[in-house]
Structure formats: structure tokens, C-alpha cells
Residue, then its C-alpha position, 0 to 999 in steps of 0.5 A: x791950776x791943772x792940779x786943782x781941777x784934778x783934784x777938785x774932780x776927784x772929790x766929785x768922782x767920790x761924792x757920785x759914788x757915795x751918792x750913787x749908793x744912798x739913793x732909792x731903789x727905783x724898783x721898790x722905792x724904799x731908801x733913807x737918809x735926806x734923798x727920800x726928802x728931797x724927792x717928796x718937796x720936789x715933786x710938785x715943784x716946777x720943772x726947768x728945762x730950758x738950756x743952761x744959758x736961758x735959766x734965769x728967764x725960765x726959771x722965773x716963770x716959777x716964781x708965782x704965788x699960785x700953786x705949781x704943777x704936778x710932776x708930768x713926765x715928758x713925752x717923746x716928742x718932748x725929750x726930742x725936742x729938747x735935745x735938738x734945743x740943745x745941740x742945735x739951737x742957740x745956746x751950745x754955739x754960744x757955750x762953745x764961742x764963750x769956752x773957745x775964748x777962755x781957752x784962747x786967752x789960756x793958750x790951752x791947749x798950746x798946740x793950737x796956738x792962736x789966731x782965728x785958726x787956733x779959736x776955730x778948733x777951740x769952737x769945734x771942740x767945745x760943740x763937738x764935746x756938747x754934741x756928743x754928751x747931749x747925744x749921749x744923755x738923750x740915747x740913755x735918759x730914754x732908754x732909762x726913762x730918766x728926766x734930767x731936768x731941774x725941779x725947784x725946791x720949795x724949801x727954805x733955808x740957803x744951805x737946804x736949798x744949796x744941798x737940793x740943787x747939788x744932789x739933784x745934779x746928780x739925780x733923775x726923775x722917773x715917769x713915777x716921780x721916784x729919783x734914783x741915780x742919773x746914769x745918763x747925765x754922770x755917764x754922757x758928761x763922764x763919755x764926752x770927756x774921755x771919747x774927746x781925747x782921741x782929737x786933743x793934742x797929746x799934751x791933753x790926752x791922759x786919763x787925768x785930763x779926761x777926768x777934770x774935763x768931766x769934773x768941769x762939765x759936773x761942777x758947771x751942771x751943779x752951778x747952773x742948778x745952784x742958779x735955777x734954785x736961787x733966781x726966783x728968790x733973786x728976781x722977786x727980792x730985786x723987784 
């Protein structure tokens, strides 16, 4: 399993870079290639920046007949907002109760064996990881003027919408409306990741466990994207 995930973090790291190269300069904003496309059906579609754990609810307000908003770029207050949401509110604690009882029942890492002690430490290293990226990725996406949140498509069609959620994963928006690379969301999940090890236990210290614990944190980003796309579409034909 270790293996898999090492692997499958590693065509991720792969995939970051290539797109890393293709997307548009932010300063001309030129490019080719599908980004270019991605980002004009993107930009008057409805921002969803709820926590992960509350996706489906937020999302399905987008999913009216009327025409949706155009992109308004957050304010300062409002980016403030939401990351005290995010490393305060409900939903990291729940994040860390839900992860802290998978890798309970994995007994991983081993050293912390189990009990109400060994689930204690699992809680605390999940929030403190959550803690860290989303300090991380606020410090930056506003240093970068970059929004992170998830705009829905607009477009049809399962994989053209897939392929939008996944890239998007990787983009961010400017105060323009442009995307280019996210730099934030790629370097907090990939710093959580690796300043993390200097708590673990040394069974989980090495460079490759930092790499599939950031694997993990990108691949639950593309999943929790690939929801956002699909749940008004779900939530109407469920009706």
C-alpha cells in the first residue's frame, strides 16, 4: 500500500510540474492549450469556498436556472475569514477525528500504538498538519494575490468536467480573473507534509513519506473538486 501511495505521489509530482509549465503567464496572459479555455468558462461561474467537509451544501446553492455571478475577487477580511474557518472551525477538528481513527485502526504509525493515547496523538498530528498548510497557504495566496477557491464549470460532458476539477486543483485565481499556477495550495500541502516529520516517529520520517503524505493532501484536494463539479448536477437529478 505504502508503495502505491509513493507511487501514485510521484506521477502527481509529475503531473504539477508539466502543468506548472503549460499554464499562462500571469503577466501577459497569453498561453495555449485547454488552460486558456478552462479559465474563460470558468470565470462566471460560482465560487465555492466553503471547507471541504461542507461542499455538497455549498455548492448547491449554484445550482439555480438564474445566471451566476461574475468572478469578484475576495477581499481581505474575506480571505481572513476563511482561513480562521478553516483552522478553527468545525470542520479541521472533524478532518483530524475522521483521519486519527483510520490510522488507528492501520496502527500507523506503530510507535503510537493504541488506545485513547495513541488516538490523542493521531488528532493532534492531523490538526497540527491542517493548521500548518492552512497557515501556510493563507500567508502566500496573499502575498500572490491568488484565490484558491473552486469555481464551477459550466461545461458538459463527464470527462471535460473531470479534467476542469483536477486542473483546477492546481490553478489559482488572480484579482484579474487570470489563473496560473498555484503556488500556494502545491507549496502548503507539499511544506505540511515535509515540516511534519520532524514530530513522527522515525518509522515516517524519510523523504518518501513526506512525499505520499503530500501526495495524499493533493489527491483529497482533486476528490473534494471532483465533488464540487459533479453535486449540483447529483443534487438536481436526485430531486
Amino acid at each position: 500500500m505504502k508503495r502505491f501511495l509513493f507511487a501514485f505521489a510521484s506521477v502527481l509530482l509529475c503531473t504539477i510540474a508539466s502543468v506548472a509549465q503549460k499554464v499562462p503567464n500571469e503577466a501577459n496572459g497569453h498561453g495555449t492549450g485547454f488552460y486558456t479555455q478552462d479559465t474563460s468558462s470558468a470565470k462566471h461561474a460560482v465560487a465555492d469556498d466553503r471547507p471541504e467537509c461542507d461542499a455538497p451544501r455549498a455548492i448547491s446553492s449554484t445550482g439555480s436556472s438564474s445566471p451566476p455571478a461574475e468572478f469578484v475577487p475576495m477581499s481581505r477580511g474575506e480571505r481572513f475569514r476563511n482561513y480562521l474557518v478553516r483552522v478553527a472551525g468545525p470542520q479541521p477538528f472533524i478532518t483530524a477525528a475522521a483521519t486519527a481513527g483510520i490510522s488507528q485502526l492501520e496502527d500507523t504509525p506503530k510507535e503510537w500504538g493504541g488506545g485513547g493515547e495513541g488516538y490523542g496523538k493521531r488528532i493532534g498530528n492531523a490538526y497540527a498538519q491542517n493548521f500548518i498548510r492552512g497557515t501556510l497557504e493563507y500567508g502566500v495566496s496573499a502575498a500572490l494575490h491568488e484565490d484558491n477557491r473552486y469555481f464551477v464549470s459550466g461545461q458538459t460532458g463527464f470527462f471535460r468536467r473531470t479534467k476542469y476539477a483536477v486542473v483546477s486543483t492546481l490553478l489559482a485565481r488572480h484579482d484579474g480573473g487570470n489563473q496560473s499556477f498555484s503556488f500556494s495550495r502545491i507549496g502548503s500541502a507539499a511544506g505540511a507534509a515535509f515540516i511534519s516529520r520532524a514530530w513522527q516517529p522515525r518509522s515516517i520520517t524519510s523523504a518518501g513519506d513526506g512525499t505520499v503524505s503530500f501526495g495524499i493532501s493533493m489527491g483529497s484536494d482533486i476528490g473534494f473538486n471532483v465533488v464540487r463539479e459533479f453535486w449540483p448536477s447529483l443534487r438536481r437529478h436526485f430531486r
